[in-house]
C-alpha positions, -999 to 999 in steps of 0.1 A, spaced: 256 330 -169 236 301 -170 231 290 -206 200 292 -225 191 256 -227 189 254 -186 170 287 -186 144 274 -214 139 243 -192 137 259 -160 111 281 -177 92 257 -196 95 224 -176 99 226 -143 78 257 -141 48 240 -155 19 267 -148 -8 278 -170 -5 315 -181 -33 336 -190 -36 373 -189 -67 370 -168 -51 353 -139 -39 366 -105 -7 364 -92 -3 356 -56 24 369 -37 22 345 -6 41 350 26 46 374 56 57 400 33 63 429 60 41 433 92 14 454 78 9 431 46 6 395 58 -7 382 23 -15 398 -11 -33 390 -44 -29 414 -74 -42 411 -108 -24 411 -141 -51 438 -157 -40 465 -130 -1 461 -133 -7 463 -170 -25 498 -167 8 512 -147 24 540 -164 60 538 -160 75 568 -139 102 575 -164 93 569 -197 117 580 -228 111 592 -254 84 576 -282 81 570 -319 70 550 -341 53 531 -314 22 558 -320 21 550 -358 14 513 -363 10 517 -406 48 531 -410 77 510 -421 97 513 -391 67 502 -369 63 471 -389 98 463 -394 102 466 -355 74 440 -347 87 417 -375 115 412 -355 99 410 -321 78 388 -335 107 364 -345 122 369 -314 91 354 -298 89 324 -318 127 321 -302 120 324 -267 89 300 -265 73 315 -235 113 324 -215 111 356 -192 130 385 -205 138 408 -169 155 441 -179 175 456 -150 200 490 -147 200 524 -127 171 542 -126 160 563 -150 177 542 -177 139 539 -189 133 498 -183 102 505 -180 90 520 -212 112 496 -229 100 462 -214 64 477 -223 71 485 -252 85 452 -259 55 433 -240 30 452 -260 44 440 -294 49 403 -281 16 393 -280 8 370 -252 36 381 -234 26 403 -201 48 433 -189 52 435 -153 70 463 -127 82 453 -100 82 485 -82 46 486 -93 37 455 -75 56 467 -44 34 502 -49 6 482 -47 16 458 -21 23 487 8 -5 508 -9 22 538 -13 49 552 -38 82 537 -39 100 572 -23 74 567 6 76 527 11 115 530 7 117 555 37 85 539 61 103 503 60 139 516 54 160 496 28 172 464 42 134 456 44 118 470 11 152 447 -5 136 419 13 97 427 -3 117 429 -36 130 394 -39 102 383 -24 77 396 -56 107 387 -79 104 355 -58 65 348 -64 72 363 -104 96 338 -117 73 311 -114 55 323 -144 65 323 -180 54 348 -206 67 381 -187 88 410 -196 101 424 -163 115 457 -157 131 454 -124 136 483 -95 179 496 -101 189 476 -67 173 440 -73 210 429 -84 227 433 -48 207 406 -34 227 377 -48 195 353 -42 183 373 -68 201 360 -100 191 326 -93 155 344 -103 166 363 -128 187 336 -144 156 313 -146 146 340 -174 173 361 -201 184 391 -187 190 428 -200 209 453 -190 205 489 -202 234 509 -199 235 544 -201 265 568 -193 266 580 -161 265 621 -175 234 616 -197 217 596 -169 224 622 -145 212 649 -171 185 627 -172 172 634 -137 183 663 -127 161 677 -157 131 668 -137 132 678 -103 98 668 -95 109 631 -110 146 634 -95 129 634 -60 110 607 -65 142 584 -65 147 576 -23 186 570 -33 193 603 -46 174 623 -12 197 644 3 227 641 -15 243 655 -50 225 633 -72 257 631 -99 282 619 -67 254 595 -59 246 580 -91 282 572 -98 287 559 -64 257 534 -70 269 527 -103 299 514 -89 287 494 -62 265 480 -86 282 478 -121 296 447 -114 268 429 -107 245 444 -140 277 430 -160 263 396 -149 236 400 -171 232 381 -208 229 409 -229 237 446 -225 221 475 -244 241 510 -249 220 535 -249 216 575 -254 197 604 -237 179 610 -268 174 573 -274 134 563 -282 117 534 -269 116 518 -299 154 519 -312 157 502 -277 133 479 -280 146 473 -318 188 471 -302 178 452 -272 151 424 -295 183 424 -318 206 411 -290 183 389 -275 182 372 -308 219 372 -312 225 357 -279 196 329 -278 213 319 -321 247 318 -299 236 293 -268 207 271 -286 187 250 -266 200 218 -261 174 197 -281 181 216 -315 212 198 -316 197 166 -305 172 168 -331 199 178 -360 218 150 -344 188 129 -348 181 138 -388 217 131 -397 212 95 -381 178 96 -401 157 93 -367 125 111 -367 124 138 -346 88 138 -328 77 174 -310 
């Protein structure tokens, strides 16, 4: 895991680019052979519903305690991560979705982005039909490719499609930002889906097969990999958005107080030698 400090400065220095909600993202490139170039726009990816969303709380209720205690503490964990990229990955269904929005929503300038929304929007088609049409060597390719074009902005919580961590080329990406995993037992996640055929069917991975064999032979091929990420957040079928927003803005915090940026301890180097410290 490449520490905090290196992340922060890849963020914030070498990826020097104005960010405001109103500007386009441009995912450049031959993509595939039917979508030479694209341009999509921040206030449509913000609109997407996620296609699995847990179960809400407080999140409706902005005058109760929990509510406000909840964004008190996002709110702090914003003034930590000075524009860094949070990118949530895990199997599907774990509910990144919902949870990086809900997160996004309470940080302020921070945008939440889908990945398998852009790709939706880049082949004009749902993720179950796009995954079958190009077949999955080639919808991994579009995948790093948008995670490609999206790392090169700051201010963006990213919930990320449950395979973008077998591409390898990917964590260089993802490591450019902090990255969450949210971990949920394989039996609850499977109870998960297969209480929704409708929703179950919608997952291209799980087509034609028993979806509990399936999801723990993923898991495995995969677990591995999702260890690789900076924080990980346990989590329960009957968890709500916002106890994982709360756990997952609680670790976050934990993590950036245990790897500091670089130039905190320059600067309390520089008040003990009674320097002043200019920012």
């Amino acid at each position: 895991t490449i520490s905090f400090d290196l992340k922060l400065y890849l963020g914030l220095n070498m990826l020097k680019i104005a960010f405001v909600t109103s500007i386009y993202i441009f995912c450049f490139g031959y993509i595939s052979s039917f979508v030479p170039s694209i341009k999509l726009q921040f206030s449509n990816l913000k609109s997407t519903v996620p296609r699995h969303p847990i179960v809400l709380s407080s999140q409706n209720d902005p005058s109760s305690d929990q509510e406000r205690n909840l964004r008190l503490q996002v709110a702090e964990l914003g003034s930590t991560l000075k524009g860094t990229n949070v990118y949530f990955v895990g199997m599907m269904g774990t509910g990144k979705s919902s949870v990086a929005r809900g997160m996004a929503d309470r940080l302020g300038p921070y945008t939440f982005i889908d990945t398998d929304a852009v790709i939706e929007q880049l082949l004009k088609a749902p993720i179950s039909e796009a995954f079958e049409e190009v077949g999955e060597a080639e919808f991994r390719r579009i995948e790093s490719q948008v995670l490609n074009e999206l790392h090169s902005y700051v201010k963006l919580i990213v919930a990320t499609g449950g395979g973008i961590v077998e591409d390898k080329k990917n964590w260089s990406k993802l490591h450019s930002g902090l990255v969450v995993w949210l971990d949920m037992p394989m039996e609850e996640l499977s109870q998960r889906l297969m209480s929704d055929e409708k929703e179950m069917w919608k997952r291209p991975l799980l087509k034609n097969s028993d979806p509990k064999v399936k999801l723990e032979e993923i898991f495995e091929k995969r677990k591995e990999m999702y260890e690789q990420a900076d924080v990980c957040v346990k989590i329960g079928l009957n968890d709500s958005v916002d106890e994982v927003v709360l756990s997952t803005t609680l670790k976050l915090k934990e993590f950036i107080e245990a790897n500091p940026p670089k130039w905190q301890e320059w600067k309390e180097d520089a008040k003990v030698a009674g320097i002043q410290w200019l920012q």
